[in-house]
C-alpha positions as CSV (number, residue, x, y, z in Angstrom):
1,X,132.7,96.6,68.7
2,X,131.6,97.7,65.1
3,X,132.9,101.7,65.1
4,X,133.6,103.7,62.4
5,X,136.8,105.4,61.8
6,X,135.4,108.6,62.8
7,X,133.7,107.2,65.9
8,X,136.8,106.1,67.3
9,X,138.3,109.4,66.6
10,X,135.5,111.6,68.3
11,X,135.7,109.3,71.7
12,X,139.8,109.5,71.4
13,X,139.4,112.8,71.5
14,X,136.5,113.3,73.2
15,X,135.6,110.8,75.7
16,X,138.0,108.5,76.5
17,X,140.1,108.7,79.6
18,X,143.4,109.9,79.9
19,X,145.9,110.0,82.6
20,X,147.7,113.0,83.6
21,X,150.1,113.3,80.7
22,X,147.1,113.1,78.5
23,X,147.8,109.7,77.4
24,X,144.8,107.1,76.5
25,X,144.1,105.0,79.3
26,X,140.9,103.7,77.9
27,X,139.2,102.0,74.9
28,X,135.8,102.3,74.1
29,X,134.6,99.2,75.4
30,X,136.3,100.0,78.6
31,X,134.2,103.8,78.5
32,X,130.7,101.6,78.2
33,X,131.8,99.4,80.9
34,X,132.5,102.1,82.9
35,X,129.1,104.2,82.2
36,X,126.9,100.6,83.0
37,X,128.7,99.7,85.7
38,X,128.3,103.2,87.1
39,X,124.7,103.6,86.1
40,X,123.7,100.0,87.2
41,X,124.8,100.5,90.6
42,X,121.5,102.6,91.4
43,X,120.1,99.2,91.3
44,X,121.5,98.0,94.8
45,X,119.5,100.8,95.9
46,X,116.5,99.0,94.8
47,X,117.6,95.1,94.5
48,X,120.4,92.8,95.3
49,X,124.2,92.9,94.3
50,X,122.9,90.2,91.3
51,X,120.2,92.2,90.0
52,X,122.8,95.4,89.5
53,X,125.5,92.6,87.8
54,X,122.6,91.9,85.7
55,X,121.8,95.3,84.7
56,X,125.4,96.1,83.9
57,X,125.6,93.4,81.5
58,X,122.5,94.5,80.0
59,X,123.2,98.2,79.6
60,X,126.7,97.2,78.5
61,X,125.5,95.2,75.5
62,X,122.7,97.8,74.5
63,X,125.7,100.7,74.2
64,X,127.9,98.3,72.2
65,X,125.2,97.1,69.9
66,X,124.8,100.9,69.0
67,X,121.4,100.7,69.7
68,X,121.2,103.3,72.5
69,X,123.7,106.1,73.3
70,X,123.5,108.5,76.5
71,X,124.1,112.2,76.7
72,X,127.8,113.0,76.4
73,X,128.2,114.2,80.1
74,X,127.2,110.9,81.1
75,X,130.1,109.0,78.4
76,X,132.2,111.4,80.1
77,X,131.7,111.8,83.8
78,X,130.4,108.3,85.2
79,X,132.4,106.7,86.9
80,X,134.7,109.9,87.4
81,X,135.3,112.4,89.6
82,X,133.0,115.1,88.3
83,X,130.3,112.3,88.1
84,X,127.8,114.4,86.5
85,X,125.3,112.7,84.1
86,X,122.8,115.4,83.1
87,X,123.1,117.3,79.9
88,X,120.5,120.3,80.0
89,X,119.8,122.2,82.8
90,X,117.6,125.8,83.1
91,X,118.3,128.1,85.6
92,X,117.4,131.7,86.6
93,X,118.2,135.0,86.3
94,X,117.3,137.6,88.7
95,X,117.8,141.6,87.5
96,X,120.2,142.3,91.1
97,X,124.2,142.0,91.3
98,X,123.3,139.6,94.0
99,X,121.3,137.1,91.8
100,X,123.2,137.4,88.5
101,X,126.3,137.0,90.2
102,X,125.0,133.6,92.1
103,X,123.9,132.0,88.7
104,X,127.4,133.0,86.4
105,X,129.2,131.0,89.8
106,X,126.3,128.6,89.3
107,X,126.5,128.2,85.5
108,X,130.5,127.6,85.6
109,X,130.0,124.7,87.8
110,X,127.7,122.8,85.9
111,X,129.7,123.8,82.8
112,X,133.1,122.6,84.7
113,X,131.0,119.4,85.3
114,X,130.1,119.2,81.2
115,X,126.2,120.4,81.6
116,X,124.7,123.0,79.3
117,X,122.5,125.8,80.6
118,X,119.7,127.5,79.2
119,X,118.6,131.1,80.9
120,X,115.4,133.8,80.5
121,X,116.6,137.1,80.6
122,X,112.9,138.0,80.7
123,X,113.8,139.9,84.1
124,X,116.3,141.9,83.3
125,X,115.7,145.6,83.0
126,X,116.5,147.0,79.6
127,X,119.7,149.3,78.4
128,X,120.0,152.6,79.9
129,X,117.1,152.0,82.8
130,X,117.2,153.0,86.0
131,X,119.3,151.6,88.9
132,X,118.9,152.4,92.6
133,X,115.5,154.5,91.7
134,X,118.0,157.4,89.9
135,X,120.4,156.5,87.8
136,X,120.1,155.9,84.4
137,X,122.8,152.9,84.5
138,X,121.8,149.4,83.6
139,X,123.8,146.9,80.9
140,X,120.8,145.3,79.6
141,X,120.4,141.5,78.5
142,X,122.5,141.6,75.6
143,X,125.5,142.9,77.3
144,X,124.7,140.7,80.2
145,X,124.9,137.7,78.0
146,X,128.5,138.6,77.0
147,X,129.2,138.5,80.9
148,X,127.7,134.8,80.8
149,X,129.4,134.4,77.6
150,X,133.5,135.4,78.8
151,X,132.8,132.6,81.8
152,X,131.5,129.7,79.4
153,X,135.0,130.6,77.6
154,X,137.2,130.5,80.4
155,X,135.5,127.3,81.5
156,X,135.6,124.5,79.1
157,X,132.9,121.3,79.4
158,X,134.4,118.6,81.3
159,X,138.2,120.1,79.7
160,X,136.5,119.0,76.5
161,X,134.5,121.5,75.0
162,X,133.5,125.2,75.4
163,X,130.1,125.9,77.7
164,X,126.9,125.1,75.6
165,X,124.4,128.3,76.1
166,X,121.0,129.8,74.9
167,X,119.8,132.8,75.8
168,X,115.8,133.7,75.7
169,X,114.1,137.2,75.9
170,X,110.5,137.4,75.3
171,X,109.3,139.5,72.1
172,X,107.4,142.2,74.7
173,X,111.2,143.1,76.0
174,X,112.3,147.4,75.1
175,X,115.8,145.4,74.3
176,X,113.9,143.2,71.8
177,X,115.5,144.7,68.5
178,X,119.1,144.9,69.8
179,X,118.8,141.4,71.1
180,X,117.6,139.9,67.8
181,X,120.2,141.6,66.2
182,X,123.0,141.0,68.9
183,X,124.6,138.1,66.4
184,X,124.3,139.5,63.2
185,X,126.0,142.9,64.4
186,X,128.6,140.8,66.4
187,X,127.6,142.3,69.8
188,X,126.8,138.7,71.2
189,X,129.0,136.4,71.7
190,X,129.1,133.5,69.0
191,X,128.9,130.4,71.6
192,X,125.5,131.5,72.6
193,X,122.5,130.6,71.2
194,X,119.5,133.0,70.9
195,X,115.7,132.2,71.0
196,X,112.9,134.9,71.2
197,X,109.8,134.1,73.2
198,X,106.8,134.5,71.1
199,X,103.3,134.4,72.3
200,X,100.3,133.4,70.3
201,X,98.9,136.9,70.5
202,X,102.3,138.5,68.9
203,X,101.8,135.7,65.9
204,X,98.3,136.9,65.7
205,X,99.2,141.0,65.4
206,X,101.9,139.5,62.7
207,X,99.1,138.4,60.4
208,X,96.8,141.3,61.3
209,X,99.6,143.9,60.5
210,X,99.3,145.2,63.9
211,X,101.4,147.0,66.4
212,X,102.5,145.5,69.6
213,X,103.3,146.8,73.4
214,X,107.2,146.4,74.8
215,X,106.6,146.1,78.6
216,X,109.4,147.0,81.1
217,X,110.0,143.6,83.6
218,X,111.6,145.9,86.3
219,X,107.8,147.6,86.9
220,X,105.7,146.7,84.2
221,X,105.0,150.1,82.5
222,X,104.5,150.0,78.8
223,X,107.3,151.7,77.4
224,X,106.6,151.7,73.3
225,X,105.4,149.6,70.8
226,X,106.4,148.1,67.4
227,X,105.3,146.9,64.4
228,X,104.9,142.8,65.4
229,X,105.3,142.1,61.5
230,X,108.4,144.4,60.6
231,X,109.4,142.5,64.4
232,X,109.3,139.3,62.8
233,X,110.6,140.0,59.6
234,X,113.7,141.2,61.4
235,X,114.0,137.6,63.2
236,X,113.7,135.7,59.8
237,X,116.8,138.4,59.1
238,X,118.3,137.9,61.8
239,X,118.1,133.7,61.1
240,X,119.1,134.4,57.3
241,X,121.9,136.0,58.5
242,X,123.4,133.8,61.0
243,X,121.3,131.0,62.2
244,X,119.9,133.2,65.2
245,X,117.3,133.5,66.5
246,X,115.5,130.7,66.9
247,X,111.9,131.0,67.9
248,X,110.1,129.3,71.0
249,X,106.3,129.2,71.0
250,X,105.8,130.0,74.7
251,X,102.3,129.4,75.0
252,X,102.3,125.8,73.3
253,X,105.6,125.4,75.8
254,X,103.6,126.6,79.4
255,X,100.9,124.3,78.1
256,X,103.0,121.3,78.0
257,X,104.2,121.5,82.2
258,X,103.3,118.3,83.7
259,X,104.2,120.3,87.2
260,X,102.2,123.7,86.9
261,X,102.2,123.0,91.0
262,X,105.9,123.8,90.8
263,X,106.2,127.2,88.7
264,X,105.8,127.8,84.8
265,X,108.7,127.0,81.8
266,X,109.9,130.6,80.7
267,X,112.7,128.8,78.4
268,X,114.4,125.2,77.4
269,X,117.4,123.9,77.6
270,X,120.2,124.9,75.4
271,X,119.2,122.5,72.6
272,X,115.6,123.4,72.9
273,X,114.2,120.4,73.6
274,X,113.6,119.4,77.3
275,X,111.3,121.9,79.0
276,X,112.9,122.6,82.2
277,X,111.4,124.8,85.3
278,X,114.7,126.8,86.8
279,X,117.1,124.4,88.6
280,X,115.9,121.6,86.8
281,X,117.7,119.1,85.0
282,X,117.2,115.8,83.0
283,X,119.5,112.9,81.8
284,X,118.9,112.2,77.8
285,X,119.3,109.2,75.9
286,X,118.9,108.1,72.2
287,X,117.9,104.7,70.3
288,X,119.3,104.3,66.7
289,X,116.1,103.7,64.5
290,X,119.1,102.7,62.2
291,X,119.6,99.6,63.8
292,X,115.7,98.9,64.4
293,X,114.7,97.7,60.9
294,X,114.2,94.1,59.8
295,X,114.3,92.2,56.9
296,X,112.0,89.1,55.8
297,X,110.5,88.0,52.3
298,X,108.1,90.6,52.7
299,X,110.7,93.4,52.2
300,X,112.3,95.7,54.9
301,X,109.8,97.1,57.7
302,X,110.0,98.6,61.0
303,X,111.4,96.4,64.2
304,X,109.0,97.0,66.3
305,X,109.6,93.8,68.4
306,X,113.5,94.7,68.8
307,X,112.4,98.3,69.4
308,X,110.1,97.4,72.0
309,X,112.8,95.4,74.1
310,X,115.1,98.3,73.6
311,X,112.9,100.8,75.1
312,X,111.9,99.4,78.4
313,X,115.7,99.3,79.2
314,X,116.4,102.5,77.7
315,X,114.0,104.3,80.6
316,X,115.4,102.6,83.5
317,X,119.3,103.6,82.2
318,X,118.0,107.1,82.0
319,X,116.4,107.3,85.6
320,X,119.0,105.1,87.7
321,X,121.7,108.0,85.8
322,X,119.5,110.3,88.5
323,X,120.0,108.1,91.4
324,X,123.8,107.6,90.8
325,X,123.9,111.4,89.5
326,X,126.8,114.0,91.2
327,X,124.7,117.2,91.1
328,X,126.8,120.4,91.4
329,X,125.0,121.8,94.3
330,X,121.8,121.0,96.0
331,X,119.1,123.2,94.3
332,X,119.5,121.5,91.2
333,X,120.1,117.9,92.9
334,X,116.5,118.8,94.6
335,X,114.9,119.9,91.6
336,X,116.1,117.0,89.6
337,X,115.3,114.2,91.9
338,X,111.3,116.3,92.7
339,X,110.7,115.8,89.3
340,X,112.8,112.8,87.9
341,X,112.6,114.0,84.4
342,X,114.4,111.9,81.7
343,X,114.4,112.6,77.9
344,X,114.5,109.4,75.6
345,X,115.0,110.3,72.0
346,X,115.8,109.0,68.5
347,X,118.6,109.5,66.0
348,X,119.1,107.6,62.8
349,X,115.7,108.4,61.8
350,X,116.3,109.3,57.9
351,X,118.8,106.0,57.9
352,X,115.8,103.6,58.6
353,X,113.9,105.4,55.9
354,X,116.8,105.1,53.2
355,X,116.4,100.8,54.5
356,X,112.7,101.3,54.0
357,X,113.1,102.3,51.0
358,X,111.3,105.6,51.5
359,X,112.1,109.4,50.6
360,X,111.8,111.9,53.8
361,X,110.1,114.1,52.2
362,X,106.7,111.7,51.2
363,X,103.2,110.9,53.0
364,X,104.6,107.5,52.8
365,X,107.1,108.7,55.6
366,X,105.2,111.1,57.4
367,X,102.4,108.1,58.0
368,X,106.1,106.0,59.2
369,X,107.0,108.9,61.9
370,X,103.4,109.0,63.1
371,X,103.0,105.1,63.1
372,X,106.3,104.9,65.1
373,X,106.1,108.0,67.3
374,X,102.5,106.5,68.5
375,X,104.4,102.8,69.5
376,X,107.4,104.4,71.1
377,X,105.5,106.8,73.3
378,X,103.0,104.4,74.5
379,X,105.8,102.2,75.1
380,X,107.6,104.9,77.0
381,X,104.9,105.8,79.2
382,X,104.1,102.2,79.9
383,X,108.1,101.7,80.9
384,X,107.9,104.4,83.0
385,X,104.8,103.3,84.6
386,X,105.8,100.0,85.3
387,X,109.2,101.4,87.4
388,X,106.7,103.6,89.3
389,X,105.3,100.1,90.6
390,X,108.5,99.1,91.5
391,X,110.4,102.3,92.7
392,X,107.3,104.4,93.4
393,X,106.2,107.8,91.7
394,X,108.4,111.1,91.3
395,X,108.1,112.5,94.4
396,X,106.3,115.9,92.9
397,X,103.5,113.9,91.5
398,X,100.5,115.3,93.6
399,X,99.3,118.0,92.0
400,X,100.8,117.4,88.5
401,X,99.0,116.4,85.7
402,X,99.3,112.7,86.4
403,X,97.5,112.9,89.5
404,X,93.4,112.1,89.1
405,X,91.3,109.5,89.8
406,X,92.2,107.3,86.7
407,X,95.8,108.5,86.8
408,X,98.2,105.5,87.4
409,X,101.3,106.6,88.9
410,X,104.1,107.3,86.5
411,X,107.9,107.5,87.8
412,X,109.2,110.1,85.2
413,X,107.2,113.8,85.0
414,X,108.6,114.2,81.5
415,X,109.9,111.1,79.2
416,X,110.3,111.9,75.9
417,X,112.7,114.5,74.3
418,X,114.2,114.9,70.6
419,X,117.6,116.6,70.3
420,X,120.4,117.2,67.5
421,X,122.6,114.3,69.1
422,X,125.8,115.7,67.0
423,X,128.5,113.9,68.2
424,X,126.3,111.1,69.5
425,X,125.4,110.1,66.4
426,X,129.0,110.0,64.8
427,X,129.6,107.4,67.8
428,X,126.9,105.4,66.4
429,X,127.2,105.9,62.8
430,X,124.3,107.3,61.9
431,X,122.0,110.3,60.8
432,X,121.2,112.8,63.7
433,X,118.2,112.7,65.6
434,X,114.6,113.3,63.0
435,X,116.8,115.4,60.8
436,X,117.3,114.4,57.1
437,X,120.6,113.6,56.1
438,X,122.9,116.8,55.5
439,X,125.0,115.6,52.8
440,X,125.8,112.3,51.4
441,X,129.2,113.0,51.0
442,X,131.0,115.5,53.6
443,X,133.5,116.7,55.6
444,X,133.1,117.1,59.5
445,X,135.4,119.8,61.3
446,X,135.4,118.3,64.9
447,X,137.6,119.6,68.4
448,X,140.9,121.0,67.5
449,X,140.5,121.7,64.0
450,X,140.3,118.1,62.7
451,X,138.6,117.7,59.3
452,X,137.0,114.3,59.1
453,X,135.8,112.6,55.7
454,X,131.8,111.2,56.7
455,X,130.4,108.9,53.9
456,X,127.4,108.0,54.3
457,X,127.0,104.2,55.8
458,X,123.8,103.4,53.9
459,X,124.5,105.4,50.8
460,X,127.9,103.5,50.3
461,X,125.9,100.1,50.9
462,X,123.3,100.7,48.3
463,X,125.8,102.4,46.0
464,X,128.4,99.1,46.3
465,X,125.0,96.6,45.9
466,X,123.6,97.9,42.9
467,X,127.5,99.0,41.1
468,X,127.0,102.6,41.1
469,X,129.7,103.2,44.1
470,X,133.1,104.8,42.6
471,X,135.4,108.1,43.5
472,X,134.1,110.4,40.6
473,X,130.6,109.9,42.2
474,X,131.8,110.7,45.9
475,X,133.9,113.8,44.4
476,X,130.7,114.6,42.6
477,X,128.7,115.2,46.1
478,X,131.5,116.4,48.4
479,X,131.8,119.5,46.2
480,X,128.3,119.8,46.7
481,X,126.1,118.4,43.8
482,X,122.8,117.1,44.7
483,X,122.1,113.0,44.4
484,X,119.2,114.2,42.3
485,X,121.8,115.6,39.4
486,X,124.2,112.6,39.7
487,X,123.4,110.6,36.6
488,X,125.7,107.8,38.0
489,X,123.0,107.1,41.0
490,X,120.1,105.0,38.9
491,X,116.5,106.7,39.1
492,X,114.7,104.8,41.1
493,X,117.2,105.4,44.3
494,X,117.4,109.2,43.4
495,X,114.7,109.7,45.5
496,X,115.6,108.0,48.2
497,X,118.4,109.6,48.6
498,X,117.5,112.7,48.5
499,X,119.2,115.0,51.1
500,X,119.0,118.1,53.4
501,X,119.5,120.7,49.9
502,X,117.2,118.3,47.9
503,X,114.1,118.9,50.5
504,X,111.6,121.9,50.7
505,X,111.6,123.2,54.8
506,X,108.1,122.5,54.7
507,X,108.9,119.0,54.6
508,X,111.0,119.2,57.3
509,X,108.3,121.0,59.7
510,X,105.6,118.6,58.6
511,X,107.9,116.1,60.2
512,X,108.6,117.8,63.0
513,X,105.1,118.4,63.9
514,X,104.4,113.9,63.8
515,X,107.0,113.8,66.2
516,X,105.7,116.5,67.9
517,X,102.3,115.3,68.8
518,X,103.6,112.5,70.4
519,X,106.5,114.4,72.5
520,X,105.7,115.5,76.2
521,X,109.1,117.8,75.8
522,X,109.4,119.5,72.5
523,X,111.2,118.5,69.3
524,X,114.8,120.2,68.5
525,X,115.1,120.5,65.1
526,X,117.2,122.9,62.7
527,X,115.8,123.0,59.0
528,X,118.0,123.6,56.4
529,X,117.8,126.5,53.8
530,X,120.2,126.3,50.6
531,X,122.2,129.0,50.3
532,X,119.9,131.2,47.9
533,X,117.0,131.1,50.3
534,X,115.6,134.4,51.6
535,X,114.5,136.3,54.8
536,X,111.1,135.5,53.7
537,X,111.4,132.0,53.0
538,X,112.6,131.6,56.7
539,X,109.7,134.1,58.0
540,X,106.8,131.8,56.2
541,X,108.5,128.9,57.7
542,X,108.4,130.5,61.4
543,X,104.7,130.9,60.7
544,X,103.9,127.7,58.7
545,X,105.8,125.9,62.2
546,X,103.2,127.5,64.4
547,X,100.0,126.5,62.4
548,X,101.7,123.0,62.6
549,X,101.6,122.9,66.5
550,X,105.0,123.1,66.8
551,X,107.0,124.8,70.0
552,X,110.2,125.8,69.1
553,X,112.1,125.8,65.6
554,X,115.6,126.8,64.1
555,X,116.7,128.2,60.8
556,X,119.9,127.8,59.0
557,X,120.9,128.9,55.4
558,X,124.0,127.3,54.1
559,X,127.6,129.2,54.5
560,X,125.4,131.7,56.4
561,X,128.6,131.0,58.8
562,X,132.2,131.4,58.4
563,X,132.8,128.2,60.0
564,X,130.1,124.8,59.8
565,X,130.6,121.5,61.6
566,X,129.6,120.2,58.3
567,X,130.2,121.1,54.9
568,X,130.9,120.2,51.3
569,X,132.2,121.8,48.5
570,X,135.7,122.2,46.5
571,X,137.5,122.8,49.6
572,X,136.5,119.5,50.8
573,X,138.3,117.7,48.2
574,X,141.7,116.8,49.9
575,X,140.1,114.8,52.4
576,X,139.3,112.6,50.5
577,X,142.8,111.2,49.0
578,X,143.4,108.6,52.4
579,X,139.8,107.1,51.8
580,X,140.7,105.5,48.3
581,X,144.1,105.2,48.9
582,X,143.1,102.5,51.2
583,X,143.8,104.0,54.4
584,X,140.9,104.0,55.9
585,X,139.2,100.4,54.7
């Protein structure tokens, strides 16, 4: 297998097995042969013993080649004793002792089994309401998220990581201000996410300078109202500050339920990408557009004939990972198998336009995303269609929005889903998910404290090709200088290289909104701010992302955080003495 330096790191520490003295028992060829095996067994439920041999092979080579990666729960667990392959799941909260006690028990189980949970607390009575019909005694969401919180901590993600969380409340909540402000004042724990849940009439009374109604859940009296645009001002603050809140467009998000039979979406999952109802779950898989570009005498172009053998077995991986799945208890086992949702994504996206030779932020690449995005979910829906001839339809598909006259029976209710893919994407060397590339040049602080030196791949090949490669250039952009000011990096590839810092947001969302139209999920995405930005940069951006269609989106300014998973600057600097010492070549 080709892996970087740093991939083999991250699945040492990460992914591969170890025995009970916490030696290495495994090598990474030995972890995908494990996950295809595993995952290819579902076939004898539908074939022979040769046709599962068969698919082994062929899931096996598709993981080594790079060119698709599963969720990390499924690296982890198949073939294991935990056994579970799903990485998102929703479920609900309910405002008694009763039901938030059942779903903490049920959240550290899926979190034990390496799952991340995303939760409403649009039920949940507000600070200081009544309890019992008299007394004036309830916690309120943002205190109950700490309780959530203190059992992610104790349980770690398949002994690997701490519990992945995001926490919704919708704008109309009385606890909306504290909540919005829960990370910036530190009364929220830091490993949980926050999203507000914005309606299209709330962005309307933003624009119209109007005031808005807070609504109690508990018995649905009005209890004040607020200004909806010094509301939303406070989120782009809140974002500014600390990354949270994000915003989910809820309407655009209950419009998108291809099982309105079954209930409505009141959240996501924790990465804000697969729109799950509560107990659902879905198994998530990437293809590295890195990988899918080809070369002839006309100049580099898309691979859409190796992309379009890619994705047909890409699909049936992701739904035989539900057939061989361990669930953690039956409700979300049923939910999972009703609706047999999947979520096939990309990563490497801003690598294969670097090989195109195109700048992210151009029309040229926006009419690329739209181009591709239009092939891949055809040819998604198409895979999915042709497995419901063989294997027969999700079993909730009367009633859903499949099911009409024309309709032709489809086995997946949901197929396609874009997320960050973090550590996914250091396995396969590449730029995460749609995103552009962060930095050139920088340092990645992984598990335990380890501080990893990330050039990147296709910078290094371009910079080496055309003589421009040297260690006062990669010095230059790990302390943070953009490509654009590097007069060592010729003109014409400026542009092409331009990264995260170099790129108005408005790029970004533009992108995010091709991919967008073409997603049955929604599209996670985080843009970028440099460090200078302001709270109104980020509060145009909110309202520019729901013009654009969009249904959820994420702010970050840089070093708005005392600790980033990636960063550059003069700190960085030591790290870089073992890569031209020869260590690492």
């Amino acid at each position: 297998m080709k892996l970087s330096r740093n991939a083999r790191i991250t699945l040492q520490k990460r992914y591969l097995k170890r025995d009970e003295t916490g030696r290495l028992i495994e090598e990474p060829e030995d972890m995908f042969r494990r996950v295809s095996k595993t995952v290819a067994s579902a076939e004898l439920k539908y074939g022979s013993p040769d046709a599962a041999s068969s698919w082994d092979e062929e899931f096996y080579q598709m993981m080594t080649r790079l060119e698709f990666l599963p969720n990390s729960p499924t690296l982890l667990n198949a073939g294991q004793e935990l056994g579970l392959l799903s990485s998102c799941f929703v479920l609900p909260v309910e405002d008694s002792i009763d039901g938030i006690s059942r779903t903490v028990r049920e959240a550290m189980l899926i979190q034990q089994y390496g799952g991340g949970t995303g939760y409403s607390f649009s039920s949940i009575r507000p600070e200081g309401d009544f309890v019992a019909g008299y007394r004036p005694a309830a916690g309120g969401p943002v205190k109950l998220i700490n309780v959530f919180s203190e059992s992610a901590n104790y349980i770690r993600q398949a002994g690997v990581r701490c519990g992945c969380n995001a926490a919704s409340l919708p704008v109309t909540h009385p606890d909306i201000m504290n909540f919005i402000k829960a990370k910036s004042d530190g009364s929220c724990s830091a490993n949980f996410a926050t999203n507000i849940s914005i309606t299209d009439d709330f962005i309307e009374k933003v624009r119209r300078g109007d005031n808005f109604s807070l609504v109690n859940p508990r018995n649905g009296a009005v209890t004040g109202e607020l200004s909806a645009r010094e509301v939303f001002t406070t989120i782009a603050q809140g974002a500014w500050s600390t990354g949270d809140p994000g915003i989910i467009f809820i309407d655009r998000i209950k419009e998108s339920n291809p099982t309105p039979h079954l209930g409505a979406f009141d959240t996501t999952d924790p990465c804000g990408g697969q729109l799950l109802l509560p107990y659902e779950s879905a198994t998530l898989g990437t293809i590295n557009l890195s990988l899918m570009v080809k070369r002839d005498q006309n100049g580099p172009a898309v691979d859409f004939d190796r992309l379009a053998g890619i994705i047909p077995k890409a699909v049936r991986f992701l739904d035989d990972a539900l057939d061989v799945n361990r669930f953690p208890f039956s409700q979300v086992e049923n939910a999972a198998l009703a609706t047999r949702k999947i979520g096939l994504g990309f990563m490497g996206f801003a690598e294969m336009l670097m090989q195109l030779g195109i700048p992210y932020n151009s029309e040229e690449a926006l009419s690329v995303a739209d181009q591709l995005m239009r092939f891949f979910s055809d040819t998604v829906r198409r895979s999915s269609e042709q497995l419901a001839q063989e294997r027969g339809a999700f079993p909730a598909f009367p009633g859903s929005i499949y099911d009409h006259a024309e309709g032709k029976p489809i086995r997946n209710a949901s197929c396609v889903t874009f997320t960050n893919t973090g550590t996914t994407s250091i396995i396969a060397n590449t730029s995460s998910g749609i995103h552009p590339i962060y930095s050139l040049v920088m340092v990645r602080n992984i598990l335990d404290g380890e501080r990893l030196l990330d050039i990147n791949e296709q910078f290094e090949r371009t910079a080496r090709e055309h003589g421009f490669f040297s260690r006062g250039l990669v010095e230059k952009l790990l302390a943070g200088e953009s490509p654009q000011d590097c007069l060592e990096i010729p003109q014409p590839h400026r542009r092409i290289l331009a990264t995260a810092k170099d790129i108005e947001p408005e790029w970004c969302i533009r992108m995010q909104s091709i991919f967008q139209r073409y997603t049955d999920n929604a599209v996670s995405q985080t843009v970028n701010f440099p460090k200078e930005a302001t709270v109104d940069d980020i509060a145009n951006l909110f309202l520019k992302a729901h013009e654009l269609g969009i249904k959820g989106i994420t702010a970050y300014r840089d070093t708005s955080r005392d600790v980033q998973v990636l960063c550059t600057g003069d700190a960085c600097l030591d790290v870089i003495e073992g890569y031209f010492n020869g260590d690492l070549k």
